[in-house]
C-alpha positions, 0 to 999 in steps of 0.5 A: 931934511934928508940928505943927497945929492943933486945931479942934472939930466941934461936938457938934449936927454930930453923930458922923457930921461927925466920922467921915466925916474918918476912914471913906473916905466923903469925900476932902477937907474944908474947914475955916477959920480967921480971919485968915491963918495965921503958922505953918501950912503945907501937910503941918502936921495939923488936929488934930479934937476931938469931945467933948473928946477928940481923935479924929484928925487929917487933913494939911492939903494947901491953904490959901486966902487971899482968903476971906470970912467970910459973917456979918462980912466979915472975912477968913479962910483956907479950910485943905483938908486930905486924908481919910481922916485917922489916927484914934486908936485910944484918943482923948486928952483935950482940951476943944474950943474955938471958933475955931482953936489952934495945937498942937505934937502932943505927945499924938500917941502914936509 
């Protein structure tokens, strides 16, 4: 198992914000998540769900402290990771959420 976590892209993103992780087209993008993360480390994955599936992952290869969410103030991390990522051949199913879950990649095929 490799360990992560999951993040939604948003469905008014459309399919290109999720592809461009897995075509090439890119190579980094910058997620977020609130708060400074416990348990994540540089090498864990971002598990990325569209339309409750789980289509891929991409290795997280930066996390940034000292960042600010522009609409609350509050603090966030700023999480890099690499792309192009693995994309699933066969996406497993898994219902988006907000925000940010840690996940132990237990549905990662072998």
């Amino acid at each position: 198992m490799s360990f992560g976590i999951t993040k939604t892209i948003p469905a008014k993103e459309g399919k290109e914000a999720a592809t461009m992780l897995y075509d090439g087209s890119i190579t980094e993008f910058e997620f977020h998540m609130a708060g400074k993360p416990s348990k994540l480390n540089v090498g864990d994955y971002v598990y990325t769900i569209f339309q409750d599936e789980i289509i891929g992952r991409v290795q997280i290869k930066e996390l940034i402290g000292g960042a600010v969410n522009p609409d609350s103030g509050k603090p966030r991390t700023l999480i890099m990771v690499a792309c192009p990522g693995e994309k699933l051949a066969m996406p497993v199913p898994r219902q988006g959420h907000r925000g940010t879950r840690y996940y132990d990649g237990s549905e990662w095929p072998e």
